[in-house]
N, C-alpha and C positions, 0 to 999 in steps of 0.2 A: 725851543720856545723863542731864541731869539729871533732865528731866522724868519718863523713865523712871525710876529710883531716886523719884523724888518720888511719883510716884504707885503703888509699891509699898508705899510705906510711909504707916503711918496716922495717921491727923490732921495734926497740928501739929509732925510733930517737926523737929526742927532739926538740920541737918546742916550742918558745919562747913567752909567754904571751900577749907580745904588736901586734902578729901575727894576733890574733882573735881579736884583736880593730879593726885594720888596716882591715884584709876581711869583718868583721862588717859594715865598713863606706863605702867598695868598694861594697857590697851586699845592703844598704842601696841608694847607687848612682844608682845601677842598677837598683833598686824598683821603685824609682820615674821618672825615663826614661820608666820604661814601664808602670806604672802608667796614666803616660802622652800621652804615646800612646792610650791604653784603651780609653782615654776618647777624645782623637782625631778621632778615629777610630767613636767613639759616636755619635761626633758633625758630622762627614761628612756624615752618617748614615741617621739621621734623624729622627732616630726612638724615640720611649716616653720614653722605658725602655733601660738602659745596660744591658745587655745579654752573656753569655759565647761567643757568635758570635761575637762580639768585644774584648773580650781578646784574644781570636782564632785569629782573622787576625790581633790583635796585636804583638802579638807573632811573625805568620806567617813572618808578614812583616820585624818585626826584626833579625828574620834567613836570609831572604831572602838579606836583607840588607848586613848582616856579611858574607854572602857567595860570593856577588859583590867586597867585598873587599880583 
């Protein structure tokens, strides 16, 4: 994560310690929102096993969401 941020941004700029807490806890909210999906997508499924096809239209449905708004 850092590196990526680091290398978006140009030159020398300095970025502040408590920055990577803070995306940290924001990338942690994210996980468990799609976390929650995956396993929604599970239940409405029906199927025995979770499967990359339920993180797929996990996903899916969460673009699809972001792009409504």
């Amino acid at each position: 994560m850092k590196i990526n941020l680091k290398d978006a941004l140009q030159g020398r700029t300095t970025v502040r310690p408590e920055t990577y807490k803070m995306m940290a806890d924001c990338m942690d909210m994210t996980l468990r929102g799609f976390c929650a999906g995956i396993v929604q997508e599970f239940k409405d499924s029906g199927d025995k096993a979770l499967t990359e096809k339920h993180v797929s239209l996990a996903y899916l449905r969460e673009r699809f969401k972001e792009a409504e708004e």
